[in-house]
N, C-alpha and C positions, 0 to 999 in steps of 0.2 A: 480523375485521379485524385483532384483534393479532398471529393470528400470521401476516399477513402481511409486518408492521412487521416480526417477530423473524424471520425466513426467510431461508435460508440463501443465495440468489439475492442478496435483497436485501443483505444483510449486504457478500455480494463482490461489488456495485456499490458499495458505501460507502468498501469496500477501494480499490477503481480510482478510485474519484475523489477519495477524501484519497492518493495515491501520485500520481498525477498533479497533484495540489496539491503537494505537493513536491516534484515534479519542477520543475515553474515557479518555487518557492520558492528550491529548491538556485543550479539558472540564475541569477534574478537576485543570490542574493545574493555568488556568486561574481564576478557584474560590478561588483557596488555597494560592496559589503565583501571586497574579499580577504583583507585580514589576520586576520578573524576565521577563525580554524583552526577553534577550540573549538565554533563554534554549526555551521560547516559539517558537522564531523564528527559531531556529533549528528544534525542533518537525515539525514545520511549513512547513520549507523545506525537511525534511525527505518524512513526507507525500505525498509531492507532487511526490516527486522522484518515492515514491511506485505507485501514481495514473499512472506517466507514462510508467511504468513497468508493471503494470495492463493492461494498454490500449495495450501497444505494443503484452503480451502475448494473450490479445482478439483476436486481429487482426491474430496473428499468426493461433490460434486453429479454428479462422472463418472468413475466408479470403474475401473480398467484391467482390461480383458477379460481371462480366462484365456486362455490359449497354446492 
C-alpha cells in the first residue's frame, strides 16, 4: 500500500490538482486584491514550477518513442 501512496501516477495527480488550486487562487486573487503584485507574482511562479514538474513526471510515466 506505500508504494502506492509514493507513485509516480499518483504524485502527477497531486501535481494537477495543487496547479489547478492555483489556478483558482491566482483568478480570485487578481479580482480581490489587485494591488498585491508581490503574492500574485509568487503564486505566478509557484505554478509554473508545478507545470514543470508536471511535464517532467509526463515525460517519466510516457517516455517518447524513438524515430
Amino acid at each position: 500500500m506505500d508504494d502506492n501512496l509514493h507513485s509516480l501516477p499518483r504524485r502527477l495527480i497531486e501535481l494537477r490538482i495543487e496547479h489547478a488550486d492555483l489556478d483558482d487562487l491566482i483568478d480570485r486573487a487578481v479580482v480581490e486584491r489587485p494591488a498585491d503584485d508581490l503574492v500574485l507574482r509568487r503564486l505566478k511562479k509557484r505554478r509554473l514550477l508545478l507545470r514543470d514538474m508536471i511535464t517532467r513526471l509526463e515525460a517519466q510515466l510516457d517516455p517518447p518513442e524513438p524515430a
